[in-house]
Short mmCIF file of the C-alpha atoms (twelve columns), coordinates in Angstrom:
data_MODEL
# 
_entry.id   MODEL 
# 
loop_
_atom_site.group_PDB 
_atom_site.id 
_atom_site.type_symbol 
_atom_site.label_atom_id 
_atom_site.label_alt_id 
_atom_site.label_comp_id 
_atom_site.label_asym_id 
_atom_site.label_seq_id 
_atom_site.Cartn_x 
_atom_site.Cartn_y 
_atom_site.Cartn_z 
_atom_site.pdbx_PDB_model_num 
ATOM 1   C CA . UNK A 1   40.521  -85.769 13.872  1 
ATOM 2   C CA . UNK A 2   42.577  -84.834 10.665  1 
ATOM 3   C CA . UNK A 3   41.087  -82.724 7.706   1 
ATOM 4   C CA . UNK A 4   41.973  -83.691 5.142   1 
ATOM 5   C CA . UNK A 5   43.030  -80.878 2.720   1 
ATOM 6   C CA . UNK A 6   40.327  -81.398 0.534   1 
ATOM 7   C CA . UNK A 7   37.819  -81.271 3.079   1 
ATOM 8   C CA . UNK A 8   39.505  -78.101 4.569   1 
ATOM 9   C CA . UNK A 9   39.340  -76.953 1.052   1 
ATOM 10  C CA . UNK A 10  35.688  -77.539 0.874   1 
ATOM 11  C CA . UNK A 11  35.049  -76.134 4.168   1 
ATOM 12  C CA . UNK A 12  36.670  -73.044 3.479   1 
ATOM 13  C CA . UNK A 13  34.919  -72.706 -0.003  1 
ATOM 14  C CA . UNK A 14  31.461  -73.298 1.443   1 
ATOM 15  C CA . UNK A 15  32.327  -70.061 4.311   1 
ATOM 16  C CA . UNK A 16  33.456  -68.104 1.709   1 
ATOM 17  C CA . UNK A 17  30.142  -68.460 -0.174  1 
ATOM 18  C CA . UNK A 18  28.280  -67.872 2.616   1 
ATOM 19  C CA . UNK A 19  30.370  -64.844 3.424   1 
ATOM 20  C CA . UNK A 20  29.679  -63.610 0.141   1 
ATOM 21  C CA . UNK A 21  26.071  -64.202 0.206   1 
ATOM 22  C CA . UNK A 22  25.783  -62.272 3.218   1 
ATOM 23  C CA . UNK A 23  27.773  -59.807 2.360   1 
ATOM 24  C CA . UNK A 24  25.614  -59.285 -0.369  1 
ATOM 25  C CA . UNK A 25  22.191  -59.663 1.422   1 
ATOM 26  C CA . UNK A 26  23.353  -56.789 3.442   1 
ATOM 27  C CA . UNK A 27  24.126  -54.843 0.673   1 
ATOM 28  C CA . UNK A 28  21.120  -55.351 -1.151  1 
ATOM 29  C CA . UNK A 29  19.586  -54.660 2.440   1 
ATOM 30  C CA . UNK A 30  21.266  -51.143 2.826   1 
ATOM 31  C CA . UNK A 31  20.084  -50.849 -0.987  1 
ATOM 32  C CA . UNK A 32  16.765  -51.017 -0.363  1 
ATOM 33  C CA . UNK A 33  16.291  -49.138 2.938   1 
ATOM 34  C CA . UNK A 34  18.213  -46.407 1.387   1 
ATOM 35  C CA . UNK A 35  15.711  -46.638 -1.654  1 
ATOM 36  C CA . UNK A 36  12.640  -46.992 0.869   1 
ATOM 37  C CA . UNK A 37  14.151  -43.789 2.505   1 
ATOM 38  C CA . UNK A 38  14.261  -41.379 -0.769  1 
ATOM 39  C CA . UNK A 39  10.516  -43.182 -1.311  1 
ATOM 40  C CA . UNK A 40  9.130   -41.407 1.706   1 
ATOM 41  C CA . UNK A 41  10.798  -38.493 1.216   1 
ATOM 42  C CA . UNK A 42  9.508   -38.456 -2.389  1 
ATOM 43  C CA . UNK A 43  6.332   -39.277 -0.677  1 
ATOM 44  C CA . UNK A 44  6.412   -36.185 1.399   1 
ATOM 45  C CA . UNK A 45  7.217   -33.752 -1.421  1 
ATOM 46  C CA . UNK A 46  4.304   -35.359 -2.861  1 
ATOM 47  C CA . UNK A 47  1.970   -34.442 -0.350  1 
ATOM 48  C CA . UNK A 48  3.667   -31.032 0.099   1 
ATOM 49  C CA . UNK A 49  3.563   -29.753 -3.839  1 
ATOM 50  C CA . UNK A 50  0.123   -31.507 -4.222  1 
ATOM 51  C CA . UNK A 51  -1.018  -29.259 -1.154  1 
ATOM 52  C CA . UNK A 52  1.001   -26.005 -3.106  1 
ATOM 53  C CA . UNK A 53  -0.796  -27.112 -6.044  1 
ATOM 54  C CA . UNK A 54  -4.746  -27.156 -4.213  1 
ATOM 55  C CA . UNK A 55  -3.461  -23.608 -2.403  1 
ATOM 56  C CA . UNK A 56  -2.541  -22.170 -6.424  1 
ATOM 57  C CA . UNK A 57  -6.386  -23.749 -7.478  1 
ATOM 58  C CA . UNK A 58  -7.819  -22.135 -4.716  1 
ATOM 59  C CA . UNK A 59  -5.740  -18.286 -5.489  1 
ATOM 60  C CA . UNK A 60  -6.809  -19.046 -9.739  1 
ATOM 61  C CA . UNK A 61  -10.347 -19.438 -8.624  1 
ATOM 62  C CA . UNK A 62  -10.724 -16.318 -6.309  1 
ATOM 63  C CA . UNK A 63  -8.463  -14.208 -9.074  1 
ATOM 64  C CA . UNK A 64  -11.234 -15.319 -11.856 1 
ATOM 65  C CA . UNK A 65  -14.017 -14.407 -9.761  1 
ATOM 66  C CA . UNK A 66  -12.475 -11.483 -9.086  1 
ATOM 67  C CA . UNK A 67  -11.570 -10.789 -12.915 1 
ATOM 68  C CA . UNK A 68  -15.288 -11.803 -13.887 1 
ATOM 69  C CA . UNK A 69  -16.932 -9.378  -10.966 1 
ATOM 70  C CA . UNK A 70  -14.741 -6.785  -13.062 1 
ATOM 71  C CA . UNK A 71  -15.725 -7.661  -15.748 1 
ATOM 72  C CA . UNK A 72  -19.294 -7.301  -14.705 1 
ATOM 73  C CA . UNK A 73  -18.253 -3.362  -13.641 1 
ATOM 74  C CA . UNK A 74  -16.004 -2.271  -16.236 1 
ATOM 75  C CA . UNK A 75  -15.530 1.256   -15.578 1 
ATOM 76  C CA . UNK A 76  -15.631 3.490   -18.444 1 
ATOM 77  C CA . UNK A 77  -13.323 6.368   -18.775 1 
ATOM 78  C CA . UNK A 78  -14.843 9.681   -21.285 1 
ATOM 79  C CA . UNK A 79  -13.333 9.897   -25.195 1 
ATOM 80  C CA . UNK A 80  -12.940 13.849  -24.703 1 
ATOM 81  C CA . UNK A 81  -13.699 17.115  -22.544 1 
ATOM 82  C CA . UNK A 82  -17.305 17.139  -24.759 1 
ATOM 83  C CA . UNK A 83  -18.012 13.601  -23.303 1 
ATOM 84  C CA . UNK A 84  -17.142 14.656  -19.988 1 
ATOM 85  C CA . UNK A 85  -19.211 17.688  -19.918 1 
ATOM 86  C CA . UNK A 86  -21.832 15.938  -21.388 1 
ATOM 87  C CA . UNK A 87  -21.840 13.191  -18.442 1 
ATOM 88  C CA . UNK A 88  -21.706 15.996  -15.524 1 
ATOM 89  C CA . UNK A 89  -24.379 18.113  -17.281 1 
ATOM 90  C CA . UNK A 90  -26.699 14.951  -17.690 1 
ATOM 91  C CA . UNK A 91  -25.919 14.008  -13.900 1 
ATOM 92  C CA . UNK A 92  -26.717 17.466  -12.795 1 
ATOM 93  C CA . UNK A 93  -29.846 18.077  -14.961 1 
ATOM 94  C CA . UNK A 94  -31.558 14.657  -14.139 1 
ATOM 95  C CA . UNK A 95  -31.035 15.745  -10.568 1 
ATOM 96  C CA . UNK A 96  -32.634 19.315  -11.193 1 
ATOM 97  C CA . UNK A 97  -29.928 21.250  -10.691 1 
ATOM 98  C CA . UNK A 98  -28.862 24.389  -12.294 1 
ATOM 99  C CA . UNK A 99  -25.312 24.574  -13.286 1 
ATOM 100 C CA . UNK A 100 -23.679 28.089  -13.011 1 
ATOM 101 C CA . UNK A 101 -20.356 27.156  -14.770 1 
ATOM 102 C CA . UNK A 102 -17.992 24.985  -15.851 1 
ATOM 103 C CA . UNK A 103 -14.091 25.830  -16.465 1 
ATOM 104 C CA . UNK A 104 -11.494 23.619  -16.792 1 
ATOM 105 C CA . UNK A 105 -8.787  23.719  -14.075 1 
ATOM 106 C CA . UNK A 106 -5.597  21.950  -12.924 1 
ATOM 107 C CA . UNK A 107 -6.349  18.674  -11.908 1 
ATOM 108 C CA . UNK A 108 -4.350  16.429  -9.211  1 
ATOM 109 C CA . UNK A 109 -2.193  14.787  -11.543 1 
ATOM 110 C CA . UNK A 110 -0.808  15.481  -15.329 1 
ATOM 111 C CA . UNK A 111 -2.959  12.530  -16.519 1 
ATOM 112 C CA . UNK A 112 -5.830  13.642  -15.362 1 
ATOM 113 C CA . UNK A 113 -8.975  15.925  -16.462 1 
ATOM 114 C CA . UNK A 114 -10.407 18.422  -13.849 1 
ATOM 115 C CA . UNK A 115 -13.297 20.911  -14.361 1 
ATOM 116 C CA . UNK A 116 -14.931 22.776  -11.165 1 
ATOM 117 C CA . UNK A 117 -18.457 22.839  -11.609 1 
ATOM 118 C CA . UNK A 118 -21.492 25.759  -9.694  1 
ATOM 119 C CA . UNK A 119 -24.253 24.524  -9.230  1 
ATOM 120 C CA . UNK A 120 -27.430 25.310  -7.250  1 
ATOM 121 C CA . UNK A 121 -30.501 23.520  -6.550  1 
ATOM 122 C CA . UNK A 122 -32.123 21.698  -3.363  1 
ATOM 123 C CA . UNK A 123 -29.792 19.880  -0.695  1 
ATOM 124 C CA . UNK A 124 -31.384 16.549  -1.290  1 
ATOM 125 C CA . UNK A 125 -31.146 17.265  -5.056  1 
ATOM 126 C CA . UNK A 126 -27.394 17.950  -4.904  1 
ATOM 127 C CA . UNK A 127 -27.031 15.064  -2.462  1 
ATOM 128 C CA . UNK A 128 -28.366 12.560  -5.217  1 
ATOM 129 C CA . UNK A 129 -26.655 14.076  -8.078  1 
ATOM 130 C CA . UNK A 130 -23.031 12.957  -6.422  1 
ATOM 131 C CA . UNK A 131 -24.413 9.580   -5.303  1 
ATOM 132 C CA . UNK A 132 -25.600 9.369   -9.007  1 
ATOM 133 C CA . UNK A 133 -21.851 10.300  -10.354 1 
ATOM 134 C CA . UNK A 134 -20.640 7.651   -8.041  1 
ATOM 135 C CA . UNK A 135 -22.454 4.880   -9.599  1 
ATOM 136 C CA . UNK A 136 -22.316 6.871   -13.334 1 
ATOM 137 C CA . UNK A 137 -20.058 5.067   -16.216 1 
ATOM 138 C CA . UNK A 138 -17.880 7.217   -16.841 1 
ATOM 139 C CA . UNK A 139 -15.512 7.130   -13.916 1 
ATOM 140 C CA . UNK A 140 -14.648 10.464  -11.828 1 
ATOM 141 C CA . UNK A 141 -13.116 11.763  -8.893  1 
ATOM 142 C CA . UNK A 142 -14.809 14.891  -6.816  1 
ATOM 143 C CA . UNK A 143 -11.693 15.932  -5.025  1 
ATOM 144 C CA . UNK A 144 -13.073 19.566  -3.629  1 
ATOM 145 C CA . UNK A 145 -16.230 20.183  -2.607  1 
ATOM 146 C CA . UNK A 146 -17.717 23.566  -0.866  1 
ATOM 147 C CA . UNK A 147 -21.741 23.619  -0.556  1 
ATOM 148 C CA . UNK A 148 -23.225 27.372  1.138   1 
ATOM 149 C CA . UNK A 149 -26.904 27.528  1.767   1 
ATOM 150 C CA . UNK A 150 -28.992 29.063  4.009   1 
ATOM 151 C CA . UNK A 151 -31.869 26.969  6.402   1 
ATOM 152 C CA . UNK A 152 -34.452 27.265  3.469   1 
ATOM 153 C CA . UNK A 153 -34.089 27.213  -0.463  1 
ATOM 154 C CA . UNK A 154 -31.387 26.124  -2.768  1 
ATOM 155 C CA . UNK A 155 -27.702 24.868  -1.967  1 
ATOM 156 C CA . UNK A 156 -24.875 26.458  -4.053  1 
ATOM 157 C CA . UNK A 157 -21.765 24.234  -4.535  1 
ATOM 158 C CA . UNK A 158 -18.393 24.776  -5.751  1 
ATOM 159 C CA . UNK A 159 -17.021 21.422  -6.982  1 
ATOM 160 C CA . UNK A 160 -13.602 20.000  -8.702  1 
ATOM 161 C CA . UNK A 161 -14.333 16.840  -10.663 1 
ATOM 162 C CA . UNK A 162 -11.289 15.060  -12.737 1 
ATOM 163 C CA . UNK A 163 -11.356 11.970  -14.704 1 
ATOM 164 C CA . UNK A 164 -9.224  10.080  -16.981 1 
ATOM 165 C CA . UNK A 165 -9.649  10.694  -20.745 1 
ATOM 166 C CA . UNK A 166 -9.798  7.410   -22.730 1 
ATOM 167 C CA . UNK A 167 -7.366  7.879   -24.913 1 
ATOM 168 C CA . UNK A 168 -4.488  9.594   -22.159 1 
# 
């Protein structure tokens, strides 16, 4: 069984089609997993920055209820030494107590205000007049505290209270 050469010829044409076309199909092939591949890990990132993303909603929501609860409490800091006196006399006096003195001294820090404040009055008195500067607007600090009685009648108390001014 001769070819004849222009059989052979066709023969060899048709192989070298279908060598091409599956050379190609498995190009394409590789193609596409390699596309399917970078799909999935596209996919992942997805699911990883969308899970960033919740986490970031979830730290902006607790930082603006934070910032509104601050909001809410805004501490106040006094203009001057006058409204600083002012707020430790009115603190004292609605508590009944009798101040002694007030003199400026050296506070903790150079941007602070300090004053050391005697006073006398009753124990539960005094007790409620620094729970009261606690929860008072303008802000202080009690840093030094010394309270002498005796088992009946009035407390005396040394005290050093600083503060911010507003405009420091």
């Amino acid at each position: 069984m001769k070819l004849s050469v222009k059989k052979a010829l066709i023969i060899f044409c048709f192989c070298l089609v279908m060598g091409g076309f599956l050379w190609f199909q498995h190009a394409l092939s590789a193609s596409i997993l390699q596309e399917r591949d970078a799909i999935e890990g596209l996919a992942k990132q997805e699911v990883s920055l969308k899970g960033a993303i919740a986490q970031k909603y979830a730290l902006l929501e607790v930082y603006r209820d934070a910032l509104s609860k601050m909001e809410q409490s805004r501490v106040e800091f006094p203009a001057d030494n006058v409204a600083f006196f002012a707020a430790i006399e009115k603190v004292m006096a609605g508590n009944k107590l009798k101040i002694n003195k007030v003199n400026p001294v050296k506070s903790t820090t150079p941007d602070r205000t300090a004053v050391s404040v005697s006073c006398e009055g009753d124990y539960l008195n005094f007790l409620s007049a620094i729970s009261d500067m606690r929860g008072n607007k303008p802000a202080v600090r009690l840093f030094s505290l010394t309270v002498k009685g005796q088992e009946k009648g009035p407390v005396s108390a040394d005290m050093s209270i600083e503060t911010i001014m507003k405009g420091e």
